[in-house]
Backbone as XML, in Angstrom:
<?xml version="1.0"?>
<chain id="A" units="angstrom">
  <residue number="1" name="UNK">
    <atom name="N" x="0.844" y="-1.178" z="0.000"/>
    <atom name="CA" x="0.000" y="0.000" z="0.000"/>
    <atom name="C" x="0.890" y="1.241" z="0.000"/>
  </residue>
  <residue number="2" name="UNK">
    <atom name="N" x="0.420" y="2.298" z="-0.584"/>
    <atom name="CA" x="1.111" y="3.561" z="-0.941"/>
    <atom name="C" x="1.038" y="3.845" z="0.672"/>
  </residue>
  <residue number="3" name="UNK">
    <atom name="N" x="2.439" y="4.726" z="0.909"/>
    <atom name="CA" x="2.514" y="5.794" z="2.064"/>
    <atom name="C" x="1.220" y="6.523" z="2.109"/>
  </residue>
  <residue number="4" name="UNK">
    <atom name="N" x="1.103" y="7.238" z="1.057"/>
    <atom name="CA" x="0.228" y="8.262" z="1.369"/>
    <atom name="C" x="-0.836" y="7.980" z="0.791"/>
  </residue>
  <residue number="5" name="UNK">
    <atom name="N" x="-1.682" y="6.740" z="0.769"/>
    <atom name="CA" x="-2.772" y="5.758" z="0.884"/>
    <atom name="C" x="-2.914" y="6.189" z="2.323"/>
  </residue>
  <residue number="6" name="UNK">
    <atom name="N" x="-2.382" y="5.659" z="2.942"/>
    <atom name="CA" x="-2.612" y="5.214" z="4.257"/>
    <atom name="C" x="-2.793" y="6.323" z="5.461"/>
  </residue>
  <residue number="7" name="UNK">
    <atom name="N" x="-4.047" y="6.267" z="5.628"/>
    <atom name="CA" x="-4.208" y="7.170" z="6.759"/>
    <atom name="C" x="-4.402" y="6.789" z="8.448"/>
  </residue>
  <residue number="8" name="UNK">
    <atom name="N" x="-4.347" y="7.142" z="9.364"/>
    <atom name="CA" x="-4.232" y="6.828" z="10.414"/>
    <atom name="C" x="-5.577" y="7.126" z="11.155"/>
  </residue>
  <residue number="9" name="UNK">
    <atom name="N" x="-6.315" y="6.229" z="11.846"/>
    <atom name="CA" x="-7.943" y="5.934" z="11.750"/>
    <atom name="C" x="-7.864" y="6.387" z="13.599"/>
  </residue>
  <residue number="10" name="UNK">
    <atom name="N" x="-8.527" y="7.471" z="14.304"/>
    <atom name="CA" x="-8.839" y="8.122" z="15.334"/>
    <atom name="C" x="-9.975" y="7.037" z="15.684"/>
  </residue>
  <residue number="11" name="UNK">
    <atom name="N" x="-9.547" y="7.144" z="17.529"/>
    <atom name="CA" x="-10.321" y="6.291" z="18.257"/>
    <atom name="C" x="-11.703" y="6.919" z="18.688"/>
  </residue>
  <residue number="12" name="UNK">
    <atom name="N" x="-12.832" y="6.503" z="18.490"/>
    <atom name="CA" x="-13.695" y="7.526" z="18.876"/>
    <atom name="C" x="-13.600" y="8.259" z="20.199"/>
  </residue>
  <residue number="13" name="UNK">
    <atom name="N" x="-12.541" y="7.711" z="21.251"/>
    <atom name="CA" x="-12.607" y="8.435" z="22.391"/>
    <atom name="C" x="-11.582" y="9.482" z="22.211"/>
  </residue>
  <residue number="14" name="UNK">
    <atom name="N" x="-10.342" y="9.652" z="20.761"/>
    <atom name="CA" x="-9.855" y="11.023" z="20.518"/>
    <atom name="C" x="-10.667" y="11.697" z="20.012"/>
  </residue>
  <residue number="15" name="UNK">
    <atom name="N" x="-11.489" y="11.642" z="19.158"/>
    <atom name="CA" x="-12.293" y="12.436" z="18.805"/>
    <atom name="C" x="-13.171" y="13.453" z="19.095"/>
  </residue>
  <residue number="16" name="UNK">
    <atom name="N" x="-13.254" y="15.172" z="18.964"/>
    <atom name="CA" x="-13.664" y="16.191" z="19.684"/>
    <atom name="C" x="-14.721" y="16.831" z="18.781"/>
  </residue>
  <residue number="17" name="UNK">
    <atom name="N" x="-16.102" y="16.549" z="19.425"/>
    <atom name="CA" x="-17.411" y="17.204" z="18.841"/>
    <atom name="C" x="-17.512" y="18.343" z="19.382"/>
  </residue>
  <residue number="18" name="UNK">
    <atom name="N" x="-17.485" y="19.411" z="18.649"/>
    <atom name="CA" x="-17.885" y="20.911" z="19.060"/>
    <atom name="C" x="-19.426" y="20.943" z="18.404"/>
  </residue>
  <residue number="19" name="UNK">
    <atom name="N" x="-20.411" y="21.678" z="19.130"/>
    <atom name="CA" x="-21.796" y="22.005" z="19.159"/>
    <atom name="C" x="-21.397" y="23.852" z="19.353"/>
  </residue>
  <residue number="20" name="UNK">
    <atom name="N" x="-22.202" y="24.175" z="17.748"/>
    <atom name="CA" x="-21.806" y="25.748" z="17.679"/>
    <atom name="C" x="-23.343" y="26.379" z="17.618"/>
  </residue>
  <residue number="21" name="UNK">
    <atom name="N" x="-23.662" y="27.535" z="19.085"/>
    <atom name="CA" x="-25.173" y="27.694" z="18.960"/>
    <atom name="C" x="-24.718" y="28.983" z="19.567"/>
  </residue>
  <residue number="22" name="UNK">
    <atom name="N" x="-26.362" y="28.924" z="20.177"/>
    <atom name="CA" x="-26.661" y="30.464" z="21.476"/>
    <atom name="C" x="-27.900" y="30.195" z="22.078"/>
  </residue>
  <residue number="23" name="UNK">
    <atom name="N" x="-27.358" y="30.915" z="23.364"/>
    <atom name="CA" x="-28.583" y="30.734" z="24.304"/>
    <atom name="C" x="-29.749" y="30.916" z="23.987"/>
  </residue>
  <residue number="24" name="UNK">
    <atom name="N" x="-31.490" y="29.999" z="24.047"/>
    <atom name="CA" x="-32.551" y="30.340" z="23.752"/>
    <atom name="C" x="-32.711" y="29.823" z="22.648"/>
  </residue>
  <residue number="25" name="UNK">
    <atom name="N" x="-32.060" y="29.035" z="21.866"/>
    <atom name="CA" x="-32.226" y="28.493" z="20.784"/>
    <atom name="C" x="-32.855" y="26.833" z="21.027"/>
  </residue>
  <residue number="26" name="UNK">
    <atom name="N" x="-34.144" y="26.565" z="20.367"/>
    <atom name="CA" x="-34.029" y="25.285" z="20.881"/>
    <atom name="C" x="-33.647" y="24.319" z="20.356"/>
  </residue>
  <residue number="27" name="UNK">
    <atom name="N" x="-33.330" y="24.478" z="19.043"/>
    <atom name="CA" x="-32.515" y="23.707" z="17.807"/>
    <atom name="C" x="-31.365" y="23.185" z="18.456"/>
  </residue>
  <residue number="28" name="UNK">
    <atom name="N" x="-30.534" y="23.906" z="19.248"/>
    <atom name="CA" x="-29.093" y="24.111" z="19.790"/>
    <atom name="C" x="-29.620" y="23.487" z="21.071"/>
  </residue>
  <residue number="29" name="UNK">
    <atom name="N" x="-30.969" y="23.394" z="21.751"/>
    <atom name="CA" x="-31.126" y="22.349" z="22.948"/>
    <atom name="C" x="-31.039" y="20.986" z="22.670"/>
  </residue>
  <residue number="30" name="UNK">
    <atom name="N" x="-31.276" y="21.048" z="20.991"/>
    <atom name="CA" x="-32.117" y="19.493" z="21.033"/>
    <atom name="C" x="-30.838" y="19.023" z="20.197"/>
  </residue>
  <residue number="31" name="UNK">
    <atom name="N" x="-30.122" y="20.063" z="19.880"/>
    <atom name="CA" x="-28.691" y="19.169" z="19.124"/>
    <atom name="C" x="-27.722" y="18.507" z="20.686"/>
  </residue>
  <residue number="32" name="UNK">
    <atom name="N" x="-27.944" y="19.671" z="21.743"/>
    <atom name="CA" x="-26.966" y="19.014" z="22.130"/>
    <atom name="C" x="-27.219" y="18.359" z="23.350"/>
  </residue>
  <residue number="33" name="UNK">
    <atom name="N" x="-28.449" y="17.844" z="23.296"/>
    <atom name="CA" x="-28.784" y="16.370" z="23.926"/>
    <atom name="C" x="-28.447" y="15.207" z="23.435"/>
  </residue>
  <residue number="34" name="UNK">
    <atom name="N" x="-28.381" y="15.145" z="21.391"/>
    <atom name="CA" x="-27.944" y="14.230" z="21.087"/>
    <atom name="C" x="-26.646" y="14.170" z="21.220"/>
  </residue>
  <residue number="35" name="UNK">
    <atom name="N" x="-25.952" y="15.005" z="21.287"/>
    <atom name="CA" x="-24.515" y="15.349" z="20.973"/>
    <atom name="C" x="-23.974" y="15.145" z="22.223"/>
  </residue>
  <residue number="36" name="UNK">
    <atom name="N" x="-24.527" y="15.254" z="23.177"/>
    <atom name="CA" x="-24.166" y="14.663" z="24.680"/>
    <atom name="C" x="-24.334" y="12.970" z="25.124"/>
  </residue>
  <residue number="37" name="UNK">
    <atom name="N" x="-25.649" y="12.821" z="24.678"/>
    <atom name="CA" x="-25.509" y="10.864" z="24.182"/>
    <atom name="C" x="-24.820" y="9.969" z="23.575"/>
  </residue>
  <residue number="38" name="UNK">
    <atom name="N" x="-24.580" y="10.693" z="22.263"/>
    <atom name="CA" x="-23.361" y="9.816" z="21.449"/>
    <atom name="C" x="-22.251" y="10.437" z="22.223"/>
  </residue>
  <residue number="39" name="UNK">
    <atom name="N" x="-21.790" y="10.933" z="22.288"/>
    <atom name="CA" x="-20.566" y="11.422" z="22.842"/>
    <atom name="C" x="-20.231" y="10.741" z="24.224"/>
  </residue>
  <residue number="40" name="UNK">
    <atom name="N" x="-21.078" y="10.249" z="25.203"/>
    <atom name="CA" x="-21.148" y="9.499" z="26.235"/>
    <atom name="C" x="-21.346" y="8.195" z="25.615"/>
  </residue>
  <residue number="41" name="UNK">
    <atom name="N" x="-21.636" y="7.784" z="24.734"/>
    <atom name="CA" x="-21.858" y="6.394" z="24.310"/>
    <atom name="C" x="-20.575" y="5.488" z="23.817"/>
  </residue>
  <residue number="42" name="UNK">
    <atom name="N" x="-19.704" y="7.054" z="22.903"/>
    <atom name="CA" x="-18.600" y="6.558" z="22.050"/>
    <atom name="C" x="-17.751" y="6.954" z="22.612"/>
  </residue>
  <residue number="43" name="UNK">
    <atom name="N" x="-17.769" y="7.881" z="23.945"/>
    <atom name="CA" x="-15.881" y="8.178" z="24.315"/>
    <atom name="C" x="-16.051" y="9.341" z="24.122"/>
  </residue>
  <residue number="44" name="UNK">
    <atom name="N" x="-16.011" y="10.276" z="22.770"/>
    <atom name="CA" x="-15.595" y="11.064" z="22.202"/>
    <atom name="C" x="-15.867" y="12.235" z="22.929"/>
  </residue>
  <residue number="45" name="UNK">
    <atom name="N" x="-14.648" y="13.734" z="23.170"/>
    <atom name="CA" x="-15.099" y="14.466" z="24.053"/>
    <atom name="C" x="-15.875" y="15.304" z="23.415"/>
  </residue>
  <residue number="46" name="UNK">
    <atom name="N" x="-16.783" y="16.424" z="23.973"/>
    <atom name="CA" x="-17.672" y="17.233" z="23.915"/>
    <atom name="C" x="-17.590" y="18.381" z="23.928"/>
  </residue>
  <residue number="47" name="UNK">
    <atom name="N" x="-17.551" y="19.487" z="23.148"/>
    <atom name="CA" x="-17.349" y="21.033" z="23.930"/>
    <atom name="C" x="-17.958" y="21.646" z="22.815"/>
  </residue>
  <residue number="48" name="UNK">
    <atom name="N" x="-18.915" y="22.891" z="23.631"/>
    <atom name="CA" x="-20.056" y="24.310" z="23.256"/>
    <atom name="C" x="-19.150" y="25.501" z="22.715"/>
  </residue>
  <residue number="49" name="UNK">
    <atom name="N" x="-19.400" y="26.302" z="21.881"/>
    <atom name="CA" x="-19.462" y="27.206" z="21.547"/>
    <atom name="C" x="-20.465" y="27.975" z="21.236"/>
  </residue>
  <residue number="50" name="UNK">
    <atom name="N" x="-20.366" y="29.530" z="21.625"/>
    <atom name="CA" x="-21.548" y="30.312" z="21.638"/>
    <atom name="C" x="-21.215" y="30.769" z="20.571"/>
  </residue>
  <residue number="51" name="UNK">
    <atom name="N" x="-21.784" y="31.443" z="19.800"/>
    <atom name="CA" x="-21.873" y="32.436" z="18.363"/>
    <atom name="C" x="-22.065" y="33.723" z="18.865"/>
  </residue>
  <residue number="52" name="UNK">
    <atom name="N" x="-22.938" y="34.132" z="20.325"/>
    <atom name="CA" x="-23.014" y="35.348" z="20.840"/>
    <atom name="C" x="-21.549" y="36.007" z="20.845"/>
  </residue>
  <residue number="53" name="UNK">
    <atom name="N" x="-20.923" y="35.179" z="21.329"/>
    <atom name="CA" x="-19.820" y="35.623" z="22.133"/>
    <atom name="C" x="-18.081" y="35.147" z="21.525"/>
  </residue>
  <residue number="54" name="UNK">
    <atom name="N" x="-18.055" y="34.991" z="19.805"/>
    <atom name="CA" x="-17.013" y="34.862" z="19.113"/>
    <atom name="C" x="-17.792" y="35.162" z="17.846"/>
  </residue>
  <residue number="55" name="UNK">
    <atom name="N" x="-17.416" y="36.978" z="17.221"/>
    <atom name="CA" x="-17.825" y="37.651" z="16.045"/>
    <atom name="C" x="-17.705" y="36.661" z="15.227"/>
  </residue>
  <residue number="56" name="UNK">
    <atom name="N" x="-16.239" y="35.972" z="14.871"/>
    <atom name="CA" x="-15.590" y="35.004" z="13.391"/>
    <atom name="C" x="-16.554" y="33.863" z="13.651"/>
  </residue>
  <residue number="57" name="UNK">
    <atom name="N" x="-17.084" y="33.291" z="14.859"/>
    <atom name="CA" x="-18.341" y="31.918" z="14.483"/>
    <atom name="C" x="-19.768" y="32.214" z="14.348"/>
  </residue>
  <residue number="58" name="UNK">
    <atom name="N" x="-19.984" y="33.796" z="14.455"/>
    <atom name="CA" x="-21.276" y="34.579" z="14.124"/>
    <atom name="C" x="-21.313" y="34.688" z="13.045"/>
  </residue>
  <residue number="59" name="UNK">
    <atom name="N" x="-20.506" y="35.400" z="12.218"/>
    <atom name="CA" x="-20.315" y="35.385" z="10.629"/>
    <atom name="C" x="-20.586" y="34.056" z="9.653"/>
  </residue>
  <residue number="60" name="UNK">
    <atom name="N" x="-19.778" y="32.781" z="10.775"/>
    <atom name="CA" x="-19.495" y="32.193" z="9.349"/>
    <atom name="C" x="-20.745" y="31.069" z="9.888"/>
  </residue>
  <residue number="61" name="UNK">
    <atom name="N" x="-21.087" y="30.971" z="10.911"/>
    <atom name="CA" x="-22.490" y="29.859" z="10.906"/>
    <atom name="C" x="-23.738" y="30.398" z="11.839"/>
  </residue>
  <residue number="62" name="UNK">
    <atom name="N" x="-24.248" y="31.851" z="12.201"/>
    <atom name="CA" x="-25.321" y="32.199" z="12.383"/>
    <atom name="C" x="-26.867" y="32.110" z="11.680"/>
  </residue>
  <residue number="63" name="UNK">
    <atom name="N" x="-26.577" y="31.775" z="10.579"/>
    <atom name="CA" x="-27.523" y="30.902" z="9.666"/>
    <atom name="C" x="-28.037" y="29.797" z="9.829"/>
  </residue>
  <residue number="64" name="UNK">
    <atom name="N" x="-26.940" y="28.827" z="10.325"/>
    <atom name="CA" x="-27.230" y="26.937" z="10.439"/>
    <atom name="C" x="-27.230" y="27.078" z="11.452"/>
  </residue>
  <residue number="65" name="UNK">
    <atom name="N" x="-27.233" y="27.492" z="12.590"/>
    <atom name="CA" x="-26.912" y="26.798" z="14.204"/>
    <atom name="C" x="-28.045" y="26.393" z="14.401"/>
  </residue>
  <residue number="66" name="UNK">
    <atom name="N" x="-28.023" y="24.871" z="14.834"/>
    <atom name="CA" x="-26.861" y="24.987" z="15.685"/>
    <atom name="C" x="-25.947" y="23.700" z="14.565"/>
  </residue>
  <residue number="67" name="UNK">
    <atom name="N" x="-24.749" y="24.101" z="14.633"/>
    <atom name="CA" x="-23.707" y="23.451" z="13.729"/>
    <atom name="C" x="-22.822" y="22.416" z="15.120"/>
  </residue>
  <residue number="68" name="UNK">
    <atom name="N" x="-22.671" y="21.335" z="14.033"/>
    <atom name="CA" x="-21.841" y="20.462" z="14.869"/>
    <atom name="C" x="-20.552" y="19.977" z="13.716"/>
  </residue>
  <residue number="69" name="UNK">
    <atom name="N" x="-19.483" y="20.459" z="14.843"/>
    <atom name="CA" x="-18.076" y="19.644" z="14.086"/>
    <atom name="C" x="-17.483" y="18.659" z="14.756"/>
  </residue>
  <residue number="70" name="UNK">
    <atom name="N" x="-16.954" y="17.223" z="13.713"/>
    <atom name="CA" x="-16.083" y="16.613" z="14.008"/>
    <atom name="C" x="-14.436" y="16.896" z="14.162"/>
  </residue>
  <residue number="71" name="UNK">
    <atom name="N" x="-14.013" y="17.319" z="15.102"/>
    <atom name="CA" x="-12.662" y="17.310" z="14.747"/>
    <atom name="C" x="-12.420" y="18.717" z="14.025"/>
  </residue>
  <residue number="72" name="UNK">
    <atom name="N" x="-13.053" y="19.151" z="14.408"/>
    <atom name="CA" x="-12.946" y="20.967" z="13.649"/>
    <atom name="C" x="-13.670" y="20.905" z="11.996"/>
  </residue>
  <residue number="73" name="UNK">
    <atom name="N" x="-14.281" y="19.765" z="11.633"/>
    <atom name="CA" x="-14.898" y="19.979" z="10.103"/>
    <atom name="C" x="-16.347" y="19.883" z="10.288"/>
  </residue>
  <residue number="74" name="UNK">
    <atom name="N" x="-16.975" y="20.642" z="9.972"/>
    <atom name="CA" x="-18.908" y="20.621" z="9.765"/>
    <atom name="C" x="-18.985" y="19.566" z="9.505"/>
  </residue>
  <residue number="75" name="UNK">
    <atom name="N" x="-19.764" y="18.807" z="10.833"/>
    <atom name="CA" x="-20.226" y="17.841" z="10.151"/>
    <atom name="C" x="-21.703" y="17.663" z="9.877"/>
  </residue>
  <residue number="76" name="UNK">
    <atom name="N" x="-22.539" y="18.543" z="10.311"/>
    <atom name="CA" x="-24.159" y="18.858" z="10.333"/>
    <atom name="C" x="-24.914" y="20.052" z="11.114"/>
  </residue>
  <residue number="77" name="UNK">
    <atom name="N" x="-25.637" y="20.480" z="10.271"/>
    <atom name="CA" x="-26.132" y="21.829" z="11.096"/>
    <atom name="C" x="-27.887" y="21.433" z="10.633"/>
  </residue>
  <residue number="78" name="UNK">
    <atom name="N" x="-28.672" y="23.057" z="12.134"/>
    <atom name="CA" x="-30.104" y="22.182" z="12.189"/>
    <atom name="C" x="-30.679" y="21.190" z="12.905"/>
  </residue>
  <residue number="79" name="UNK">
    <atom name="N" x="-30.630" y="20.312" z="12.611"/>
    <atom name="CA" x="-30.720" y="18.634" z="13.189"/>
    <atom name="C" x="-29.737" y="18.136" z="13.244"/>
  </residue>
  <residue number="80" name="UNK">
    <atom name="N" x="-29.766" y="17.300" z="13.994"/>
    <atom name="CA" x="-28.552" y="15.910" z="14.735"/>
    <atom name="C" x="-29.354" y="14.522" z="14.444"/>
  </residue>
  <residue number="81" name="UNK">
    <atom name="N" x="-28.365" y="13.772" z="13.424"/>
    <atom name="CA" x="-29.172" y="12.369" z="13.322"/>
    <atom name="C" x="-27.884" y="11.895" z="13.898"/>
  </residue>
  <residue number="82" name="UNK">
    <atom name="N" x="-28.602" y="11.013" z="15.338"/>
    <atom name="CA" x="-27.785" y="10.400" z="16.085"/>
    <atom name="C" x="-27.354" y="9.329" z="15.071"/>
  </residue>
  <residue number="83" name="UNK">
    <atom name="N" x="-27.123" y="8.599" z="14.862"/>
    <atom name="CA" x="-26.738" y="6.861" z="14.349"/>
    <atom name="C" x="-25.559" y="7.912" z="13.272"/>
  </residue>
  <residue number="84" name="UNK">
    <atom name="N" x="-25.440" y="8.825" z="12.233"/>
    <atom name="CA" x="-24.783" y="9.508" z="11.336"/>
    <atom name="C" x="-23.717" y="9.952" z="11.826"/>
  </residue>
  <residue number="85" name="UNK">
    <atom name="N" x="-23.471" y="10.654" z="13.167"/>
    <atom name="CA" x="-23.007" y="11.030" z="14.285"/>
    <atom name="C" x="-21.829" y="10.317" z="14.717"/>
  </residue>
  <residue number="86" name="UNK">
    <atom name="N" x="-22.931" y="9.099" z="15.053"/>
    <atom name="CA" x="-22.057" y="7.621" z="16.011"/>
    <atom name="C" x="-21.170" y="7.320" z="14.738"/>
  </residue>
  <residue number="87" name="UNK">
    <atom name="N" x="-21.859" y="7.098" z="13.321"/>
    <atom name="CA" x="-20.681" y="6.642" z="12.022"/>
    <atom name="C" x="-19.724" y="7.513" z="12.141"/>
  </residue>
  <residue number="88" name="UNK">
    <atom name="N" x="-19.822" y="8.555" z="12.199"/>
    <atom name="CA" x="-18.900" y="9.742" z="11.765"/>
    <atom name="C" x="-17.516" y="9.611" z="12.564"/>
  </residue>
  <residue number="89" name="UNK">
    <atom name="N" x="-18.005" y="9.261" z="14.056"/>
    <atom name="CA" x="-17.172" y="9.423" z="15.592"/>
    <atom name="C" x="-16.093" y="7.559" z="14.997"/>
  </residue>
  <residue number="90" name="UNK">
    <atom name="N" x="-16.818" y="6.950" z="14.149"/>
    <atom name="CA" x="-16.304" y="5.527" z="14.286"/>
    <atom name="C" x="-15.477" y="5.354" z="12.915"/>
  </residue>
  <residue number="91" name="UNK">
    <atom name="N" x="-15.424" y="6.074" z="12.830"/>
    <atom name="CA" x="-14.654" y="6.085" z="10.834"/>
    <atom name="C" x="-13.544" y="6.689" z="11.321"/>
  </residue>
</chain>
């Protein structure tokens, strides 16, 4: 297999889900109930960001929130389909 074939496959318990919202939103309640389940299910750690309170994540996702990233890449905004989530955390 080529060197650079080969990539190196993260354990779901390295793996870091950021949930990007703001207070009063209930989109951003109900994402991150799921986002607190899988994340307790698979290991993987968990951490909030507000959009109130960082201008550069107001700009670039005040539209979709509440946005969720894997590992710093969008991985879904709006809704949270848990089971998509759990694939995402296991790949």
């Amino acid at each position: 297999m080529s060197p650079l074939l080969r990539r190196t496959k993260k354990k779901a318990d390295e793996r870091v889900v950021t949930l990007i919202g703001k207070p009063g939103c209930h989109l951003c309640d109900d994402a991150r109930e799921v986002v607190r389940v899988v994340c307790a299910e698979t290991g993987a750690s968990f951490e909030e960001k507000d959009i109130t309170r960082d201008e550069e994540l107001h700009r670039a996702y005040w539209e979709q929130i509440p946005v969720v990233l894997v590992d710093g890449e969008q991985h879904t905004f709006w809704r949270v389909d848990p089971a998509r989530l759990r694939r995402a955390l296991r790949e």
